[in-house]
TORDO-369714 format. One record per residue (C-alpha): residue number from 1; x, z, y. Coordinates in nm, 4 decimals, decimal comma. Layout:
BEGIN
n | u | w | v
NUM | X | Z | Y
...
END
This chain:
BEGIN
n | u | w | v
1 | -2,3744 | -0,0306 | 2,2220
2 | -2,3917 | -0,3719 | 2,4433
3 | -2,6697 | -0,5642 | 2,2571
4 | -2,4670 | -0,9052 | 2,2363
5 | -2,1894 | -0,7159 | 2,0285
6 | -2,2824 | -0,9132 | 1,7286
7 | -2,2610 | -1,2445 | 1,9123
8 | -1,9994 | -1,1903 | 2,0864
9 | -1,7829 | -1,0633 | 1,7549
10 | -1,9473 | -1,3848 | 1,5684
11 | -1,8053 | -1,6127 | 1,8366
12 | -1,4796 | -1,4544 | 1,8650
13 | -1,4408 | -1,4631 | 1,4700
14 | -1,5417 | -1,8407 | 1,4806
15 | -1,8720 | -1,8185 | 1,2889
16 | -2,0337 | -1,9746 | 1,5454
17 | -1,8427 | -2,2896 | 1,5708
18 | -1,6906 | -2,2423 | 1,9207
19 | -1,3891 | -2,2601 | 1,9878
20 | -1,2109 | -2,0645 | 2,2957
21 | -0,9134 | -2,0793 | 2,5213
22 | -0,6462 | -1,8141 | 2,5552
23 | -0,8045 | -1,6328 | 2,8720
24 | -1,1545 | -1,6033 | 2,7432
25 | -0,9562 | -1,4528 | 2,3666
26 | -0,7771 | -1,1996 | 2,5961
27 | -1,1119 | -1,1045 | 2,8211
28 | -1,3115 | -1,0391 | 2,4771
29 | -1,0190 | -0,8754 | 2,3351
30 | -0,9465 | -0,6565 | 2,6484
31 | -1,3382 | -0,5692 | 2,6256
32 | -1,3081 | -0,5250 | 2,2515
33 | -0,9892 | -0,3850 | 2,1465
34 | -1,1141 | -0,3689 | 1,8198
35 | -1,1778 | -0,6786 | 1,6955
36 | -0,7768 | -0,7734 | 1,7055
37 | -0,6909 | -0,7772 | 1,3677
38 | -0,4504 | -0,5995 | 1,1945
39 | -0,1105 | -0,7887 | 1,1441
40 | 0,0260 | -0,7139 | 0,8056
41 | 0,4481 | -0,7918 | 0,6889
42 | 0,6084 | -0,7905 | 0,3098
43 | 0,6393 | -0,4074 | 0,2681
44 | 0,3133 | -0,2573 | 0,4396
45 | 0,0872 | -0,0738 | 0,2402
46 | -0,2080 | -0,1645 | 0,2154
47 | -0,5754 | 0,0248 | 0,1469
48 | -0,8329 | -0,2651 | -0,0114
49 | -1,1799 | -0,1568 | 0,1507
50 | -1,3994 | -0,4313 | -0,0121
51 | -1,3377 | -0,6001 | -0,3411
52 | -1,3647 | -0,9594 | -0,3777
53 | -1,5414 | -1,1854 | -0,6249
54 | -1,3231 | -1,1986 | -0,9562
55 | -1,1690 | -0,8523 | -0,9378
56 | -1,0740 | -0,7563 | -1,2313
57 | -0,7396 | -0,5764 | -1,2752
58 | -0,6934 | -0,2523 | -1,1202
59 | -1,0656 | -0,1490 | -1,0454
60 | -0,9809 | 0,1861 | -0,9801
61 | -0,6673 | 0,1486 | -0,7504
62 | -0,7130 | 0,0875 | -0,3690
63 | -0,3159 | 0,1164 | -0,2552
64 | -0,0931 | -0,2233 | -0,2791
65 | 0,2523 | -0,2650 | -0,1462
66 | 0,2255 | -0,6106 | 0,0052
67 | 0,5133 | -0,8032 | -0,1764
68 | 0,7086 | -1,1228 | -0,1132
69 | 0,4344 | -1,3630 | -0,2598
70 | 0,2490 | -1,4016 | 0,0485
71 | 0,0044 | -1,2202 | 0,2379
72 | -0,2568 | -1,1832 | 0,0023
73 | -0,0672 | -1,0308 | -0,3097
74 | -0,0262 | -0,6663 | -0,3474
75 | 0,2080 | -0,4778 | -0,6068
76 | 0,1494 | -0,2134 | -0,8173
77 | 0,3763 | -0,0398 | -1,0953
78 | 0,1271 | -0,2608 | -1,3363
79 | 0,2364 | -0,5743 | -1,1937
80 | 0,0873 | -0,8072 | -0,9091
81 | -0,2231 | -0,8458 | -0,7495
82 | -0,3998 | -1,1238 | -0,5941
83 | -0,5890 | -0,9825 | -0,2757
84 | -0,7492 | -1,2749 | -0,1045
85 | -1,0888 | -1,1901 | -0,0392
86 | -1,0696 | -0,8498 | 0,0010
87 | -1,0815 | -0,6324 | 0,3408
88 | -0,7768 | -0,4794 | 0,3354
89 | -0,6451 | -0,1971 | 0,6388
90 | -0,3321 | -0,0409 | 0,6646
91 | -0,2747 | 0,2529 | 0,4449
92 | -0,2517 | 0,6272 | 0,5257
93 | 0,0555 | 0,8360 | 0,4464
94 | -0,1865 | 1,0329 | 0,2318
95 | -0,3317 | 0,7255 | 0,0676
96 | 0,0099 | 0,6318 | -0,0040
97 | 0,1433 | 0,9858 | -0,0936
98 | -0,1468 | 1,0642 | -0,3589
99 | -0,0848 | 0,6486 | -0,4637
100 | 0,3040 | 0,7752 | -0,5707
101 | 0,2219 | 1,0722 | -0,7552
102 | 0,0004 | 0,9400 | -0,9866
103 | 0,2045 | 0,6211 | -1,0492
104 | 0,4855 | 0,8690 | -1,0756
105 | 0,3060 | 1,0323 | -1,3549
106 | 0,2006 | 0,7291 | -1,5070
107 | 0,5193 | 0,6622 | -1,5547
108 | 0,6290 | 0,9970 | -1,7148
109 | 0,8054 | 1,1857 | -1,4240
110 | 0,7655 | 1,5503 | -1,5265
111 | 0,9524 | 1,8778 | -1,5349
112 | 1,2577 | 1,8658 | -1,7672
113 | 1,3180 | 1,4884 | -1,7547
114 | 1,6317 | 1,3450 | -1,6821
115 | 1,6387 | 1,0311 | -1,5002
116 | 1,9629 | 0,7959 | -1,3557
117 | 1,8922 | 0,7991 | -0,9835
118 | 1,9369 | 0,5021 | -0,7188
119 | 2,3345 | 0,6367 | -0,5955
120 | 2,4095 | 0,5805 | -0,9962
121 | 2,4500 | 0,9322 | -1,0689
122 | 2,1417 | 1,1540 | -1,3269
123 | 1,8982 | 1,4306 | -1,2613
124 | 1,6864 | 1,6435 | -1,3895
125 | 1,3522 | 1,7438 | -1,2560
126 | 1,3089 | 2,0842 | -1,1956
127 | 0,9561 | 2,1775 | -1,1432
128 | 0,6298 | 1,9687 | -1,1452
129 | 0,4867 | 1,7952 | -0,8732
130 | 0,6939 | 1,9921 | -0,5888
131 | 0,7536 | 1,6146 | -0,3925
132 | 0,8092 | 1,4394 | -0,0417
133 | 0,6713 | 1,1041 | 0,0657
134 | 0,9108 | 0,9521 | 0,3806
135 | 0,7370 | 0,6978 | 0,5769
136 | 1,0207 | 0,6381 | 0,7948
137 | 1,2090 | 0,5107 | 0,4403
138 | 0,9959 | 0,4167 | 0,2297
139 | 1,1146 | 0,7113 | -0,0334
140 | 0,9376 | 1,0180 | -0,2526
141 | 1,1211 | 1,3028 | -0,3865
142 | 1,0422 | 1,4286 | -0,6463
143 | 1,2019 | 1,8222 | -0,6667
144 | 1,4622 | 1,7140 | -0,3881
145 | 1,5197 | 1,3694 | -0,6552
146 | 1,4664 | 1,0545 | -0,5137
147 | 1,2541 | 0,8295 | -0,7465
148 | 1,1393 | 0,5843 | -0,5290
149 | 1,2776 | 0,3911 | -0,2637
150 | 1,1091 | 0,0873 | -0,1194
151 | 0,9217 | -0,0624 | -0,4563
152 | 1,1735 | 0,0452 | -0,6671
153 | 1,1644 | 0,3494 | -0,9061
154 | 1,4084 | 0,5328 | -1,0546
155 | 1,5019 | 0,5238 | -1,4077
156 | 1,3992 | 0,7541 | -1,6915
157 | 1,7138 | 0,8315 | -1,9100
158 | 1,5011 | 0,8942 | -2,2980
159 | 1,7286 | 1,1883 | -2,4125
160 | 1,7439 | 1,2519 | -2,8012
161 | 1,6234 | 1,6014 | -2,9399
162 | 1,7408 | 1,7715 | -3,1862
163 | 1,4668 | 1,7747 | -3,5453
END
């Protein structure tokens, strides 16, 4: 490893008080491809790496949809979540994947339930934990059901049984 990395990654991150012109930003960068920072949009999903001073709700989840607050805020089926601070990357499909099944059964999706789907019409789920997560949409199936589409989940219909 070049011995100046560390300076070179403080002055390019600013901690050094410099500041630098476009061509010198594109040389380090063209050197350094990874010190470019991740751009993040409304909708990514988000994996928080390091934990800021002050967090308190959620300790045990790491996966945030990044919602229309800003930036910094990440949402969860618990409500949302202020993520200044934190190191955030980009989430895996796995990350996100293992994220909606166990939201989904937080939420009591389970074999035998009947819930009103996103077209209007209802379902009933078949067979535990046989799902599908599609990046490309934002969805997971749940037995061939779709109960989540792009933040939004699907409805559980509470059926009445017979005493």
């Amino acid at each position: 490893m070049n011995k100046d990395y560390k300076f070179i990654k403080d002055a390019y991150e600013g901690k050094l008080g410099l500041e630098m012109c476009q061509d010198w930003e594109d040389l380090i960068l063209n050197a350094y491809p990874e010190f470019k920072e991740e751009e993040f949009k409304v909708g990514d999903w988000v994996y928080v790496t390091k934990t800021s001073f002050g967090w308190t709700q959620h300790t045990n989840q790491r996966v945030f949809k990044l919602c229309e607050l800003g930036p910094f805020y990440g949402t969860s089926g618990k409500g949302i979540m202020g993520l200044k601070g934190c190191e955030f990357r980009k989430a895996t499909r796995e990350e996100i994947e293992k994220h909606l099944i166990e939201e989904a059964k937080r939420r009591g999706f389970k074999k035998g339930l009947k819930v009103r789907l996103f077209s209007g019409a209802t379902g009933i789920i078949k067979k535990n934990w046989e799902h599908e997560y599609r990046e490309s949409t934002d969805s997971f199936y749940f037995h061939n059901l779709l109960i989540y589409k792009q933040g939004q989940w699907a409805e559980i219909i509470n059926t009445m049984t017979k005493a």
